[in-house]
C-alpha positions as CSV (number, residue, x, y, z in Angstrom):
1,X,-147.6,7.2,-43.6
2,X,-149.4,6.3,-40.6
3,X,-148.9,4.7,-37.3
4,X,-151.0,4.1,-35.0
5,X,-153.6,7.0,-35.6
6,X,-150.3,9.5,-36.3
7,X,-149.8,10.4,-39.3
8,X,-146.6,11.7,-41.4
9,X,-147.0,13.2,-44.7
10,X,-144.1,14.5,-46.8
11,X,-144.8,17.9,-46.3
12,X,-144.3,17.5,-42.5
13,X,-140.9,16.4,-43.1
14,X,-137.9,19.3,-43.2
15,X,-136.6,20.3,-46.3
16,X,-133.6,18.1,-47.7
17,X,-134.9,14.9,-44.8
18,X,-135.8,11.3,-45.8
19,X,-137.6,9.1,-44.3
20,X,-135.7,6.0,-43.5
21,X,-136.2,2.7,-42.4
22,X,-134.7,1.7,-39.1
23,X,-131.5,-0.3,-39.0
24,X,-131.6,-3.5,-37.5
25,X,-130.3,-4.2,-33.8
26,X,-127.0,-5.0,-33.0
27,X,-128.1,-8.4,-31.5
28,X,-129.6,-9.0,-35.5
29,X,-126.4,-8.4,-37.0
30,X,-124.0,-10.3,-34.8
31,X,-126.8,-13.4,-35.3
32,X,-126.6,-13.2,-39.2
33,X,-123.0,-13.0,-38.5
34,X,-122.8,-16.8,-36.4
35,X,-125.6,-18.2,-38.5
36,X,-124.5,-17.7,-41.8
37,X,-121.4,-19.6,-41.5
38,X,-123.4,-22.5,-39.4
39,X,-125.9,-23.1,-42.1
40,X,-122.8,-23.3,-44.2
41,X,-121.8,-26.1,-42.1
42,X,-124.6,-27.9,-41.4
43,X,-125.6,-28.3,-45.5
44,X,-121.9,-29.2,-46.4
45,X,-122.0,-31.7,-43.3
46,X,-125.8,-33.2,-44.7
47,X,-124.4,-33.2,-48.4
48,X,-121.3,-34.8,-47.4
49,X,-123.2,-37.8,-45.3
50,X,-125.9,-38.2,-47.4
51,X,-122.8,-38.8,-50.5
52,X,-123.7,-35.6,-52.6
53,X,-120.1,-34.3,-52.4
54,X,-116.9,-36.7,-52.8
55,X,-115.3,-36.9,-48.9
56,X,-111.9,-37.5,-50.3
57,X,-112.0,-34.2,-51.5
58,X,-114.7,-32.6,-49.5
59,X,-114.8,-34.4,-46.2
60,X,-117.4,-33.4,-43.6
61,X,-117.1,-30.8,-41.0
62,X,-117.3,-33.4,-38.3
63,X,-114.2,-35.0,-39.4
64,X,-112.5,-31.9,-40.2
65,X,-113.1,-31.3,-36.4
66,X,-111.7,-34.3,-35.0
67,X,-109.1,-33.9,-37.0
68,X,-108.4,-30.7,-35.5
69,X,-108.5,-31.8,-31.4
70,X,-106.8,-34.5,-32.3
71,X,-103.9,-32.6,-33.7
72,X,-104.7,-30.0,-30.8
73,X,-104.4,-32.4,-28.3
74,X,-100.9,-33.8,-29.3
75,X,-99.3,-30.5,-29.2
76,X,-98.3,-30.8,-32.8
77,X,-100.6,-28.1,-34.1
78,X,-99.8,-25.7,-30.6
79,X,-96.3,-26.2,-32.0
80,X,-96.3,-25.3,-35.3
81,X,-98.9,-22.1,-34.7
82,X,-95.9,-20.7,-32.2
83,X,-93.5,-21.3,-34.9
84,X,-95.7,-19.3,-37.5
85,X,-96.9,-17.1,-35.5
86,X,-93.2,-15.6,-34.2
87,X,-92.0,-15.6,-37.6
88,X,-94.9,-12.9,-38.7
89,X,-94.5,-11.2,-35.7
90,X,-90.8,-10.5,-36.4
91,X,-91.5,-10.3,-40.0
92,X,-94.2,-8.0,-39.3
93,X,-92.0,-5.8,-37.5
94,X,-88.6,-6.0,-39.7
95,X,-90.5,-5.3,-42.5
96,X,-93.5,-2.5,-41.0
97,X,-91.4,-0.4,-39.2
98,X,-88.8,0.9,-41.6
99,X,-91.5,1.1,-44.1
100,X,-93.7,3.3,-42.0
101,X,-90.6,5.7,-42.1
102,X,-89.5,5.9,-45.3
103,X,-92.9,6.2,-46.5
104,X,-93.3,9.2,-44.5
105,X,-90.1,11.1,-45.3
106,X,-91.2,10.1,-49.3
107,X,-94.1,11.7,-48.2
108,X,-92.5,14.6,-47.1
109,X,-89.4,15.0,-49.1
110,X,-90.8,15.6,-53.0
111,X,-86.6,14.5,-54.1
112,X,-86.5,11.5,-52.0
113,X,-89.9,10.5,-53.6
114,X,-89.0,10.8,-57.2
115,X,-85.8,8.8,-56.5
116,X,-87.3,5.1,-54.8
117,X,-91.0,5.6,-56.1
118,X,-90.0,4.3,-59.3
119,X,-88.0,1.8,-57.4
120,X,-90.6,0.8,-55.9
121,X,-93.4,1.2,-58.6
122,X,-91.0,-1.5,-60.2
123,X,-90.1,-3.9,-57.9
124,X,-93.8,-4.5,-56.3
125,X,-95.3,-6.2,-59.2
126,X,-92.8,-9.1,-59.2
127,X,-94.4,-12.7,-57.5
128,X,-93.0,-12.3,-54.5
129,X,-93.2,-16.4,-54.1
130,X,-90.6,-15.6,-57.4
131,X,-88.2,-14.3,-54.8
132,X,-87.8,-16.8,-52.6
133,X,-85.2,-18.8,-53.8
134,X,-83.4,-15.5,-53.8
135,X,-83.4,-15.4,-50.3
136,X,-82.5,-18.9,-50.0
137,X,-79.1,-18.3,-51.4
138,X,-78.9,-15.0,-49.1
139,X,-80.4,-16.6,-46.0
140,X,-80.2,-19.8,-46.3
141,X,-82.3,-22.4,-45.0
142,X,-82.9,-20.8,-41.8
143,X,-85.6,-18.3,-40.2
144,X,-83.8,-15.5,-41.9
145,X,-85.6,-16.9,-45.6
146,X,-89.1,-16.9,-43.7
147,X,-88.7,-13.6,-41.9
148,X,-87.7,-12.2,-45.2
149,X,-90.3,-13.3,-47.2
150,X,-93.1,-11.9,-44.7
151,X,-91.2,-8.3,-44.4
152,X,-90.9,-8.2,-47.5
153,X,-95.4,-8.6,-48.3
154,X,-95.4,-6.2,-45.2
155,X,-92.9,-3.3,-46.8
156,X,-94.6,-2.1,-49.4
157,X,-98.2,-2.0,-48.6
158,X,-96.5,-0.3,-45.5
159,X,-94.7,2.0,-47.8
160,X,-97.0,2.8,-50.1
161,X,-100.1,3.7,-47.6
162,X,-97.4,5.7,-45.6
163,X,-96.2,8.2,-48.5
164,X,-100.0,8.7,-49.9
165,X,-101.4,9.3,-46.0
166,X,-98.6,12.1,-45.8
167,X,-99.7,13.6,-49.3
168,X,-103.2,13.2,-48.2
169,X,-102.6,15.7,-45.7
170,X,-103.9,19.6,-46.2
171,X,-100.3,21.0,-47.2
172,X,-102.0,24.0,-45.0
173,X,-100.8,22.4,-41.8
174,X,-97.9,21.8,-42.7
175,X,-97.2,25.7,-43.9
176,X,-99.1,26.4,-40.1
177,X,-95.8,24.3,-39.1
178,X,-93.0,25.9,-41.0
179,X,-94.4,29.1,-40.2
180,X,-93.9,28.4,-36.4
181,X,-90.8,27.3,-36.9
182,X,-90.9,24.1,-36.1
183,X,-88.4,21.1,-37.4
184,X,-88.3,18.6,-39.5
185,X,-88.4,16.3,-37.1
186,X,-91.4,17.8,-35.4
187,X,-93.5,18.2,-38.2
188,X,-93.4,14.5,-38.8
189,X,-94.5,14.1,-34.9
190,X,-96.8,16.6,-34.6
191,X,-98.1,16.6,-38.1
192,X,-97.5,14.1,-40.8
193,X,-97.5,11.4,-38.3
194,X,-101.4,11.9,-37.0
195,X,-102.6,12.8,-40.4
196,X,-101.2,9.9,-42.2
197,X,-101.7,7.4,-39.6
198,X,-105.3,6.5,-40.8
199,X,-103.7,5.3,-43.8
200,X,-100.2,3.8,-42.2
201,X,-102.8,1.5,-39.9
202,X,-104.8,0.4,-43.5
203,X,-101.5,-0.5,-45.4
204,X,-100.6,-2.4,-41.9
205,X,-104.0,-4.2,-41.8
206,X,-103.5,-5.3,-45.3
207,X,-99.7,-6.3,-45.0
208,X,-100.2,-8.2,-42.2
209,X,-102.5,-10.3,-44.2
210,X,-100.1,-10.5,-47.0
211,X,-97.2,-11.4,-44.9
212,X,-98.9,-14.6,-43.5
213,X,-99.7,-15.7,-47.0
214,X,-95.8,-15.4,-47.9
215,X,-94.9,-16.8,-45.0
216,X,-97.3,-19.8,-44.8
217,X,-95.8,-19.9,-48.7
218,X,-92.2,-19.9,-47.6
219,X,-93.1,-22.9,-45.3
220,X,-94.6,-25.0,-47.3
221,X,-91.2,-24.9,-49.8
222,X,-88.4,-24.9,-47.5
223,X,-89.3,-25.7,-43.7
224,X,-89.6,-27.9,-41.2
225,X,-92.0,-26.5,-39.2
226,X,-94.8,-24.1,-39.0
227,X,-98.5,-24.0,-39.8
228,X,-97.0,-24.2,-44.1
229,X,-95.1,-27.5,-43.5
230,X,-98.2,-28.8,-41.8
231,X,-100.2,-28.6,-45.0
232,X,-97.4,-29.5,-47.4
233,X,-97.0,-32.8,-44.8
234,X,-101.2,-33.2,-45.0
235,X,-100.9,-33.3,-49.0
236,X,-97.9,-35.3,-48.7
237,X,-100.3,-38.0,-47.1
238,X,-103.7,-37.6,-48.5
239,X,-104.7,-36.2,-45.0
240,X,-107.7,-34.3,-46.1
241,X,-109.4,-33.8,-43.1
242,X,-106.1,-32.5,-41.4
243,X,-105.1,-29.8,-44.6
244,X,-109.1,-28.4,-44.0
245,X,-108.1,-28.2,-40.4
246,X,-104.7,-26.2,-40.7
247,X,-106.4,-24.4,-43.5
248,X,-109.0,-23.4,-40.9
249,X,-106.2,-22.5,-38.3
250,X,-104.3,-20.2,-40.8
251,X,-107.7,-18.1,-41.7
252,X,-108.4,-17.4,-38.1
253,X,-104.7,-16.6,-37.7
254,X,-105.1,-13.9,-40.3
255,X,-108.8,-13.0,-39.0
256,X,-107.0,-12.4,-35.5
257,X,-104.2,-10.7,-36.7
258,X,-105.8,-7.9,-38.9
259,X,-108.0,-7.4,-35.6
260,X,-104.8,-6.3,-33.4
261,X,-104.5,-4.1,-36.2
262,X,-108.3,-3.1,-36.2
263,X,-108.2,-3.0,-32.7
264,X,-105.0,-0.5,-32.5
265,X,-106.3,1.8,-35.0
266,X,-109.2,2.3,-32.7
267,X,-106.8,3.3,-29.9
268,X,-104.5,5.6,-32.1
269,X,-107.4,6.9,-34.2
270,X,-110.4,7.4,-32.3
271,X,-111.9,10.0,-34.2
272,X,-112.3,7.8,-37.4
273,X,-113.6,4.8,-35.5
274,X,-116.5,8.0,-34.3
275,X,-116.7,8.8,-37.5
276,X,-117.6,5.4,-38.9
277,X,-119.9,4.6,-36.3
């Protein structure tokens, strides 16, 4: 290969090197990233005017848009993202944290494993949207049913990625541990807890995501309020401009929240964010 008078043959290379194209710039790949979903846009809007595409079913992005400020600038859509939003927060929590724990000390504890994996193994498979009316006859028709229905799609990703980032870990470090002497309660500090947390962040990232679906889910069937009721009001009234536009709101609720997530693995885990890059 030659460039500009230099030239590279193969047997100039080092033994076990390829020569590889260089990757695009950073500047290209957030670009693609915008454009992509523009064009998108832009050919469903043309379709849509030009009649291709049926706008009771498809409407165009513009109206999809004004239906969107218009809801934004009522306060109705502020209102019922608050609402949705607090209720996978909590959820998030009620149902993450005691997850992350257990799934450690199964992890850790080969007795208490073989006792609630099976549990679990048998219990995750069921629709969780099966389980709802469940919880309205233990909650009622309160928060408590929505809360529960988004811990619940948190717990056992949580669970799960918790136990397998603790057996993940080299069990030499955790001998080096017990040979020191140290307790139980330190080796999950100082060891299980850094070495699973890679995998405890992943089953996060993907719960979170799951939550919002059951809880958007537990909306649309018995609430009020929230981003769930807003759609289940939409279809209620043929309002297909304002469904696409809450639709749109609860995808960049779940793009924004797996980011926290993203964006706290980065702070907890730096070396696998060095690693990836």
């Amino acid at each position: 290969m030659s460039e500009r008078g230099v030239t590279v043959t193969s047997e100039a290379l080092p033994a076990g090197r390829v020569l590889r194209r260089p990757r695009a710039g950073a500047k290209t790949e957030v670009a693609v990233q915008l454009l992509s979903p523009l064009v998108l846009l832009a050919i469903w809007e043309i379709t849509a005017r030009a009649g291709y595409v049926d706008q009771r079913f498809y409407p165009a992005p513009s109206s999809i848009i004004q239906a969107f400020w218009e809801a934004v600038t009522t306060g109705v859509l502020l209102h019922h993202l608050k609402i949705t939003l607090g209720r996978l927060a909590l959820g998030t929590l009620i149902g993450g944290l005691p997850a992350v724990l257990l799934g450690l000390a199964m992890g850790l504890s080969r007795w208490l494993r073989l006792a609630l994996d099976p549990i679990i193994a048998a219990t995750y498979p069921l629709p969780k949207s099966a389980l709802f009316p469940l919880l309205l006859l233990i909650f009622g028709l309160g928060e408590g049913s929505k809360v529960a229905m988004v811990a619940i799609g948190v717990f056992y990703l949580a669970v799960t990625n918790s136990m397998e980032g603790v057996l993940a870990i080299n069990p030499v470090y955790l001998d080096v541990a017990k040979t020191f002497g140290a307790r139980r309660l330190d080796v999950v500090r100082t060891v299980a807890l850094p070495g699973a947390l890679p995998l405890v962040l992943a089953g996060l990232r993907l719960g979170v995501g799951t939550g919002l679906i059951l809880g958007v889910l537990a909306e649309m069937l018995g609430a009020r309020d929230g981003l769930g009721y807003l759609l289940w009001s939409a279809w209620q009234t043929f309002s297909v401009s304002s469904l696409y536009a809450v639709l749109f709101v609860t995808a960049v609720l779940g793009f924004v929240s797996v980011k926290v997530v993203d964006i706290l693995r980065r702070w907890l885990v730096p070396w696998q964010s060095g690693s990836r890059n």
